[in-house]
N, C-alpha and C positions, 0 to 999 in steps of 0.2 A: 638383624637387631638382636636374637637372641643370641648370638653368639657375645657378642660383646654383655649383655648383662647375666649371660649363665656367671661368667670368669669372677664377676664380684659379688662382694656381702652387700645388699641392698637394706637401711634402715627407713621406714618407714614414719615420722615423726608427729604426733597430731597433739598438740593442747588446744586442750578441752578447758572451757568454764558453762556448766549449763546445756551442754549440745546432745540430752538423752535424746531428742526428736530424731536429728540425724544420724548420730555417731554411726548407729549398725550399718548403714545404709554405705555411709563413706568408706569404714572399713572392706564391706563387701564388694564395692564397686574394685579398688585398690588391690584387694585380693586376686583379684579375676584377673587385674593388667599384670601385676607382680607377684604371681603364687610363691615365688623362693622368697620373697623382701620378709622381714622379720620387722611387727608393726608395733608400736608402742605410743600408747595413750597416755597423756599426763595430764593426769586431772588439776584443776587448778583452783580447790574449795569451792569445787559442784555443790549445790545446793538439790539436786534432783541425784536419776542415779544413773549420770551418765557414764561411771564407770561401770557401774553392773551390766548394762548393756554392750558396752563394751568388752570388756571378760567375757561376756557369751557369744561375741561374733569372733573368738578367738586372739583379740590383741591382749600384747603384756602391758601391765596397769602401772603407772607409775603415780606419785600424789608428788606436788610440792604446794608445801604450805601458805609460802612468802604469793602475795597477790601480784598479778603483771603479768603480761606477757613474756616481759621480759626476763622476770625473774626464771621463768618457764623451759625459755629458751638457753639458757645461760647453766640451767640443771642438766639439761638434755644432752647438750654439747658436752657438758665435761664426763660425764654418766655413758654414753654409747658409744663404743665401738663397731666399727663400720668403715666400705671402703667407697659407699656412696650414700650421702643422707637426702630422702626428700623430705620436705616440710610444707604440711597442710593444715590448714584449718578446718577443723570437727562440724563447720557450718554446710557441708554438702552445698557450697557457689560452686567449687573448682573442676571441673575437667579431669577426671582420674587417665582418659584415653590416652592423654598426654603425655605422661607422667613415663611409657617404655623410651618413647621419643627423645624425651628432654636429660634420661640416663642415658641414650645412645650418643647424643652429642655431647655431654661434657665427657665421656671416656673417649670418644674418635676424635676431639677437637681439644682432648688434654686439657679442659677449662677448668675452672675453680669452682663457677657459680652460672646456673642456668635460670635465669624468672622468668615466670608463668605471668603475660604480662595479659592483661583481662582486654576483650576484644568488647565486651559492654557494661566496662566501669562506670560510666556517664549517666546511660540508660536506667541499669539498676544498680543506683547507688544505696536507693531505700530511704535514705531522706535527704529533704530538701537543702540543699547546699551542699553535699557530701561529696557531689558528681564537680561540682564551682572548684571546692577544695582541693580534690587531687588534681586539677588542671593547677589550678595555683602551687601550691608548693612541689609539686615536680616540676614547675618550669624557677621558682625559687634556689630547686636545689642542682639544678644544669646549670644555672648562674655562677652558682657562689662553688661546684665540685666538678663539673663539665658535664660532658653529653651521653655519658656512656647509659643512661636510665634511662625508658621512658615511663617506670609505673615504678618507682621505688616503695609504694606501699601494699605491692601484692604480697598474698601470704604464701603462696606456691612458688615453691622454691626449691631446686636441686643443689647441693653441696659437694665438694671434694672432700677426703676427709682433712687433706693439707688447709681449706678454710676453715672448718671447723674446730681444729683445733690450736689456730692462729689466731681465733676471734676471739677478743677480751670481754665483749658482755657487759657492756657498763651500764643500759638501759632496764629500766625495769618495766616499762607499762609498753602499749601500743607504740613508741618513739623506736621498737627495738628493729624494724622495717629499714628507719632511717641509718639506723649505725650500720647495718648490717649492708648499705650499699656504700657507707661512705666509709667503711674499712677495706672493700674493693675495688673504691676508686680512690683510695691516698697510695696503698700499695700498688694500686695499677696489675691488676688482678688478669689475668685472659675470663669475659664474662662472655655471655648472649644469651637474648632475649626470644623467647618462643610465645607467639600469640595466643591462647588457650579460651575457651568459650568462658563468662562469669555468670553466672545465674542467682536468679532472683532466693532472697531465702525463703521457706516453706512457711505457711501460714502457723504460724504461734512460736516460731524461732525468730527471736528476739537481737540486735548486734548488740555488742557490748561496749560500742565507739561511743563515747562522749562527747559529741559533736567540738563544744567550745573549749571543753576542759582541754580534751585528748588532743587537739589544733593547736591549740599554747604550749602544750607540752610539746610535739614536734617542733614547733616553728624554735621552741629554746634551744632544744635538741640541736638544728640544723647550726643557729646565732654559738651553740659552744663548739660544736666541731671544728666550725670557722676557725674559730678563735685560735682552738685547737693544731688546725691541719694547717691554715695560712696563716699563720701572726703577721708577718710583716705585710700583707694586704688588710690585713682587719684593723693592726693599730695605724699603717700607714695612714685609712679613711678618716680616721679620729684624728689623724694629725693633721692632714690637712684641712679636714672640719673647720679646728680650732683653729691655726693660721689665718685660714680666711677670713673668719670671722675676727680675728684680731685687727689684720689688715686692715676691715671695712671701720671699724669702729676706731683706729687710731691714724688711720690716714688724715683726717680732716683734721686733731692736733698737730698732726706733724708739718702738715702745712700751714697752719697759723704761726708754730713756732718758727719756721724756715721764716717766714715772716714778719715777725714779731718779735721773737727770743721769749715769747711768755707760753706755760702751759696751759692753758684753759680747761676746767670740767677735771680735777683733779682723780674721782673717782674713775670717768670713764678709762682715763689713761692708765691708771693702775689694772683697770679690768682687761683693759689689751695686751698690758706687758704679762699681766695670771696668764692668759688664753695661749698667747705664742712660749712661756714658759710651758705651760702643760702639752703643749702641739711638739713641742721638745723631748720632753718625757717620754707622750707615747711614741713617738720615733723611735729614740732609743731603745723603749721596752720592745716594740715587735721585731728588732736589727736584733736586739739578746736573746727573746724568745723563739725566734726563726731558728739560731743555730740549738737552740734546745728542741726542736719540733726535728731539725735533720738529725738529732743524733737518734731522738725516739722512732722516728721513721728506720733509719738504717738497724736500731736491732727490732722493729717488727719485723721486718723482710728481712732478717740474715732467719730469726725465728720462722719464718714462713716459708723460707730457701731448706731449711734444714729436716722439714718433713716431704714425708714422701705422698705423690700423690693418692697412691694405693697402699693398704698396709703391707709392708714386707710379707711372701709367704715362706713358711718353714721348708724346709729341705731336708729331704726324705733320704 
């Protein structure tokens, strides 16, 4: 195991909002598994001094102003240089033991991306429905992006630095979990998943999840990617929605007329030919926007093709 992570530059990545209780403690644990990783705290307008604490257990302190996770992550990324990044969260749940492991397989098995998938998410969720939630939207998002997840909202997460800096960052709060496996699974990324112990948080550390807010905001999250990564399955639904519903609704004129030669219910009939007109529409748009989705696909992966998985070293 050492040998494969002496060879690289290991970055250690933690945003922080609030977490002076544990930060030292994470740090230290992290240290002990990865004494070479070079560890860096970004604070994310702490209100306590979870950076001071930090600075004194040795990590470099970084601030970004803009609120989010994601904003957080999107500074981090473009800001370190690195030939493996891992990414933790400041709240001491995650399994540092992990962490020499989960670097030995993405460099022996050449991966892009390794997650820390929580062995008792369920158990200690911390509050009530939290544990309901991830069961639901991760079986939401194997539906609508395939099967390659089972915990898309862990924050223990190992990086190539060829992902890192392919990833666009468009999230700014807690949704940024979600992008960050559905830019793995449009690219079709080499990933694997390492089960890792999740632990309860310490008495007076606080989560920062906003149960109903932060849940809307993912589930929009997941409703744009779609939109995003499949058009012609997202508008196709819409199209045949509206079809259907035209059908149901002007089939009983059309057999009066076949009948009769008269229109009856003048309204409804215009409301059927709107429905199959707009069922029309959205056909069209997702067959147009599909071919705009394959070309943006094709230059992320020529972009993603074009870095290396380890930074070049110099030659001496």
């Amino acid at each position: 195991m050492n040998i494969f992570i002496s060879k690289v530059q290991i970055a250690i990545l933690i945003p922080c909002y609030n977490e002076a209780l544990t930060i030292e403690r994470v740090i230290g644990r992290f240290r002990q598994e990865l004494p070479a990783a070079q560890i860096f705290v970004y604070d994310n307008c702490s209100t306590d001094d979870t950076s001071v604490r930090a600075m004194a257990a040795g990590a470099f302190i970084r601030r970004e102003p803009w609120p989010g996770k994601g904003n957080v992550v999107r500074r981090m990324f473009a800001e370190i240089e690195a030939d493996v990044y891992i990414m933790v969260d400041g709240d001491s749940t995650y399994d540092p033991s992990v962490a020499p492991e989960m670097v030995r397989l993405l460099i022996a098995d050449r991966l892009d991306m390794v997650v820390g998938t929580r062995r008792n998410v369920y158990s200690n969720a911390h509050r009530i429905g939290h544990g309901f939630g991830n069961s639901l939207f991760n079986g939401i998002y194997r539906r609508l992006f395939g099967p390659m997840f089972s915990d898309i909202f862990s924050g223990y997460r190992v990086f190539s630095r060829r992902f890192v800096k392919s990833f666009p960052a468009i999230s700014s709060g807690f949704e940024i979990e979600t992008e960050l496996s559905a830019h793995a699974s449009q690219i079709r990324m080499p990933i694997a998943e390492l089960q890792t112990e999740y632990g309860a948080r310490e008495d007076g550390s606080v989560s920062k999840l906003r149960t109903f807010r932060d849940a809307f905001r993912i589930l929009w999250t997941m409703f744009l990617f779609f939109k995003e990564i499949q058009p012609t399955q997202f508008f196709g639904t819409i199209a045949v929605t509206l079809a259907f519903i035209s059908i149901m609704l002007g089939y009983p004129l059309l057999e009066v007329y076949m009948n009769t030669g008269l229109v009856p219910r003048f309204p409804t009939a215009i409301l059927a030919t709107g429905l199959m007109l707009m069922a029309a529409i959205a056909l069209v748009s997702g067959l147009i926007l599909d071919s705009v989705a394959r070309g943006r696909l094709e230059n992320k992966r020529l972009h993603y093709l074009n870095l290396a998985q380890l930074r070049p070293r110099e030659k001496h």
